[in-house]
TIBA-110951 format. One line per field, with one value per residue (C-alpha): residue number from 0; residue in one letter; x, y, z. Coordinates in nm, 3 decimals, padded with zeros to 5 digits. Layout:
<pts>
i [NUM/...] $
aa [a/...] $
c1 [X/...] $
c2 [Y/...] $
c3 [Z/...] $
</pts>
This chain:
<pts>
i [0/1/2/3/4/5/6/7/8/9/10/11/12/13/14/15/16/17/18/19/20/21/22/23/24/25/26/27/28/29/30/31/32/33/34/35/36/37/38/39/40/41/42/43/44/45/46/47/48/49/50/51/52/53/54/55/56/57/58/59/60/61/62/63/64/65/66/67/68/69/70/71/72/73/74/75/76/77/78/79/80/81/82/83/84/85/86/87/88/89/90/91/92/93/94/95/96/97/98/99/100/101/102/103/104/105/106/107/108/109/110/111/112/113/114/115/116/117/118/119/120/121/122/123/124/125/126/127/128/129/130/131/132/133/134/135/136/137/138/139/140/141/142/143/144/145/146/147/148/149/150/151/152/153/154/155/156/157/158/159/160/161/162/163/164/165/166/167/168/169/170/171/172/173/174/175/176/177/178/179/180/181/182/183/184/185/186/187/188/189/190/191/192/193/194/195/196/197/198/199/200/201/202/203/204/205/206/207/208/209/210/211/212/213/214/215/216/217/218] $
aa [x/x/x/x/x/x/x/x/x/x/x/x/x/x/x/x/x/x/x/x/x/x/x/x/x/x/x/x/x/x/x/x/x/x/x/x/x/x/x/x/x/x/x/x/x/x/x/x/x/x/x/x/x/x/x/x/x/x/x/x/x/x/x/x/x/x/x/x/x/x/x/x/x/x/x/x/x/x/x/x/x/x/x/x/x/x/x/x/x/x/x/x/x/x/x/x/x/x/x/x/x/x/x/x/x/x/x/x/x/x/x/x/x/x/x/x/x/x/x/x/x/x/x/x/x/x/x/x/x/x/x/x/x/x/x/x/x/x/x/x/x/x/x/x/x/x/x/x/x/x/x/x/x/x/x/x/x/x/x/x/x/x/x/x/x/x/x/x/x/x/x/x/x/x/x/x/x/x/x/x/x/x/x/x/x/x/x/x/x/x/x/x/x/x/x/x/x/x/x/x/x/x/x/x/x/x/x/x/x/x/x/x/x/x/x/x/x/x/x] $
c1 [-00.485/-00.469/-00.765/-00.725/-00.648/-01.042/-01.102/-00.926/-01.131/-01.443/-01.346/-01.226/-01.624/-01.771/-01.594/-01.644/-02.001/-01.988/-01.796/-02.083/-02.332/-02.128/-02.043/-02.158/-02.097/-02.229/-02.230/-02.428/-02.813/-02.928/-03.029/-02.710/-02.529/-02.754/-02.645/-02.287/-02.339/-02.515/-02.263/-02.035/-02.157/-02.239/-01.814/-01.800/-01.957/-01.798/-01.493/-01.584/-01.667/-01.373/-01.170/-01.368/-01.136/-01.170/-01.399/-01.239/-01.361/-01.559/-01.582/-01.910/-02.176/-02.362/-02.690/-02.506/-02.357/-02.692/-02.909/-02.593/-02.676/-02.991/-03.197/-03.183/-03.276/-03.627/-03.409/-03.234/-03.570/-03.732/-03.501/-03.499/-03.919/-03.880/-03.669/-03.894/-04.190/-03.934/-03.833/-04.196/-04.295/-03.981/-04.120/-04.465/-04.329/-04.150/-03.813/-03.583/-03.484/-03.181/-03.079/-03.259/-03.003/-02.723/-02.758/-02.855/-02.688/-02.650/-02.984/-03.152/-03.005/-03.095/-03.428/-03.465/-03.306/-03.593/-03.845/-03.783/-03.962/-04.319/-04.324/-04.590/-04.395/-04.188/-04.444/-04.666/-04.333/-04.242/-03.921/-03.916/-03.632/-03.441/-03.524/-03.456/-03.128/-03.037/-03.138/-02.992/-02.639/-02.696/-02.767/-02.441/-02.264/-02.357/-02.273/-01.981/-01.894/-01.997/-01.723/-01.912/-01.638/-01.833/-01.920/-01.599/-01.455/-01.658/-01.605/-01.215/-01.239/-01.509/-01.208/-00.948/-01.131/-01.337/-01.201/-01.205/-01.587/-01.728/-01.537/-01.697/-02.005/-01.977/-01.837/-02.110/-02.391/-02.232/-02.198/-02.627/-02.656/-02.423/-02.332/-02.332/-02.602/-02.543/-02.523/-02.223/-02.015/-02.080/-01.933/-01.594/-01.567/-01.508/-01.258/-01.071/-01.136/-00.867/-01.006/-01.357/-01.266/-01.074/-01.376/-01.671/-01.575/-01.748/-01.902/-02.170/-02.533/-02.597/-02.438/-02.679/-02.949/-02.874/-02.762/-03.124/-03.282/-03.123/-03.148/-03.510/-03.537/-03.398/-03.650] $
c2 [-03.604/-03.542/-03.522/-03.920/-04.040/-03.939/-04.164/-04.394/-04.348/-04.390/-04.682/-04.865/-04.754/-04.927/-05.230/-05.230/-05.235/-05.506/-05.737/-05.642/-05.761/-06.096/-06.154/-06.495/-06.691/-07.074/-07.077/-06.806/-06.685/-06.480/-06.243/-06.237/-06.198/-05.904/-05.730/-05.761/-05.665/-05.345/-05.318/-05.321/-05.064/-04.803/-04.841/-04.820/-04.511/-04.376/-04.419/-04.255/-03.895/-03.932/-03.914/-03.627/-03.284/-03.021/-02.713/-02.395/-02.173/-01.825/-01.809/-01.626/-01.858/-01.708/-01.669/-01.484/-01.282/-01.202/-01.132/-00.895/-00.715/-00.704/-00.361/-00.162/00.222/00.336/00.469/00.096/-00.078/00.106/00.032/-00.297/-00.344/-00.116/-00.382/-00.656/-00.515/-00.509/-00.851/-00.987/-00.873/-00.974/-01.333/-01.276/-01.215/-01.519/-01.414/-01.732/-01.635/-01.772/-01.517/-01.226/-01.311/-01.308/-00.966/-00.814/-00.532/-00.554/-00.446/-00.645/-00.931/-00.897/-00.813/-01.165/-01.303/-01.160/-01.218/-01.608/-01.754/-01.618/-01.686/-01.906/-02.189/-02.212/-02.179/-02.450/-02.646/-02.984/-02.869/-02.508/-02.524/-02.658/-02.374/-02.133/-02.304/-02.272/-01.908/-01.776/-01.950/-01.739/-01.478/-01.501/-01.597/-01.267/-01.044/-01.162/-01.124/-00.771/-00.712/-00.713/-00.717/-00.976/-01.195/-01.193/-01.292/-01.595/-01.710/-01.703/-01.882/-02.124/-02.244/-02.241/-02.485/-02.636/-02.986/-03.007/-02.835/-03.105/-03.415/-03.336/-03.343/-03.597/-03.834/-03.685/-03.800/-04.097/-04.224/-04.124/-04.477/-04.614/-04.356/-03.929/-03.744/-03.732/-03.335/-03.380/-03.651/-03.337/-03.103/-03.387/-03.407/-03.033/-03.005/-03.321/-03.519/-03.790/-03.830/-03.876/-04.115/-04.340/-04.374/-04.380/-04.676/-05.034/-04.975/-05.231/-05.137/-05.449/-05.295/-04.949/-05.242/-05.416/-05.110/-04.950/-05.224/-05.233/-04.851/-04.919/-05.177/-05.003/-04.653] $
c3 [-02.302/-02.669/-02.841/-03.030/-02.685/-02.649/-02.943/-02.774/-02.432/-02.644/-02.855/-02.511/-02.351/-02.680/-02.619/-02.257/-02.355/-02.621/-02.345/-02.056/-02.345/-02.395/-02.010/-01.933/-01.624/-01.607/-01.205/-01.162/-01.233/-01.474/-01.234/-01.075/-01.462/-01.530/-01.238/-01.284/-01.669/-01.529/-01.315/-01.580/-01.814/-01.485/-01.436/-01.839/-01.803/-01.498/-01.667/-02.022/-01.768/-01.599/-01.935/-02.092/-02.149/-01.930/-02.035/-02.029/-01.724/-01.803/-02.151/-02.236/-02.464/-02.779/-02.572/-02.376/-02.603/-02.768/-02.451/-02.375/-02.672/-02.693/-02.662/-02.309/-02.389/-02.513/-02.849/-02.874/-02.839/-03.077/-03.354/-03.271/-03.290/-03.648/-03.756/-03.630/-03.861/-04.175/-04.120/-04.112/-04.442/-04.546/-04.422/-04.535/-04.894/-04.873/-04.788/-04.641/-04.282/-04.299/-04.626/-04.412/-04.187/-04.407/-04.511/-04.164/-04.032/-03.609/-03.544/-03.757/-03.608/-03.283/-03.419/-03.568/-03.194/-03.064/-03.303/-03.404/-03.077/-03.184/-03.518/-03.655/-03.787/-03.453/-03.246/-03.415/-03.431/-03.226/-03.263/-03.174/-02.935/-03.212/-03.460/-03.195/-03.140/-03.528/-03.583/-03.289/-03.440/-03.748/-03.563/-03.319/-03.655/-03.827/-03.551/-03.552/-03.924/-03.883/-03.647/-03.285/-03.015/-02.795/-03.081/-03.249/-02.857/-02.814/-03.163/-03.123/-02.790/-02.970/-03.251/-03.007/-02.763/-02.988/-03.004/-02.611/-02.685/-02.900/-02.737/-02.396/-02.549/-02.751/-02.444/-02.228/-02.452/-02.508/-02.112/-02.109/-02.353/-02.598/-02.806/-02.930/-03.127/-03.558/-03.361/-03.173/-03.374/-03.664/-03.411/-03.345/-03.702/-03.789/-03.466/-03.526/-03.813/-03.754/-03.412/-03.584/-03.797/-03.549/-03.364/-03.609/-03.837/-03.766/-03.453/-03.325/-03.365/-03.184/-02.868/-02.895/-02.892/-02.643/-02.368/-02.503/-02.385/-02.058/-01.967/-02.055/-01.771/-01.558/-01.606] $
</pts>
């Protein structure tokens, strides 16, 4: 399947959705139409999975990558917590993470990989796992513009699958309600922007409504 026949898949789930929302049957009761419009959008779903590309098998993640690299030997570990302290008053004079990153050599990095999940404005943070998330891309992201193997590895096998990466997701996320996170439609966009744009125009926010409202009947 080519990657606008998953366009395709997901256009057909949105208006499998919009016709269990309209599905209207004068000989039976509205209990009995609500259950075959639920049963409708479980099959919509069903369907939407079935259709999503397959991932590719054993290709190592970023988190992996990093914990790989992170410090094992007394010698490696001390580097690493030297680092740490430079990069904190680097923070507490009001350097931008994100530009400490930038200009990080490898140890440094995994310094900041390390360091990021107890800093104050994480840790105070309703969206820590979401900072985390971000600075550990930077960090994956300048290891492997510095040239690390392992980095460089995943980052290759990242491009070359990444259309089949972000439509899974995308697909997945979608078959949960009605439709993918601003997150992963970014992701389809930068793989395959035709595909993203035979999907994203006009769709029906009344549809989201309505299967919101049903999933939230149904919890």
């Amino acid at each position: 399947m080519t990657t606008n026949n998953y366009a395709t898949a997901v256009r057909g789930y949105r208006d499998e959705l919009g016709a269990a929302m309209q599905y209207a049957d004068a000989d039976l009761a509205p209990e009995a139409i609500a259950t075959r419009r639920r049963a409708r959008v479980h099959a919509a779903r069903q369907a939407l999975l079935a259709a999503r590309p397959v991932l590719p098998q054993n290709v190592p993640t970023r988190d992996g990558v990093i914990a790989s690299l992170r410090p094992k030997t007394a010698d490696e570990i001390a580097r690493v917590q030297h680092e740490a302290v430079k990069v904190q008053a680097l923070l507490d004079k009001g350097r931008p993470l994100a530009q400490i990153i930038a200009n990080a050599d490898e140890t440094r990095a995994l310094a900041i990989a390390d360091l990021v999940e107890t800093l104050p404005q994480v840790l105070d943070s309703n969206a820590a796992d979401e900072i985390i998330a971000e600075v550990h891309g930077l960090v994956f992201d300048r290891l492997a513009d510095l040239g690390v193997e392992a980095a460089m590895s995943v980052r290759d096998a990242e491009q070359q699958y990444a259309p089949a990466i972000a439509w899974h997701r995308a697909m997945t996320e979608a078959a949960e309600g009605s439709d993918a996170t601003v997150g992963a439609w970014q992701d389809v966009y930068r793989a395959d922007q035709s595909g993203y744009e035979a999907i994203r125009g006009g769709l029906d926010g009344a549809v989201d409504q309505w299967v919101g409202r049903l999933d939230a009947a149904d919890e």
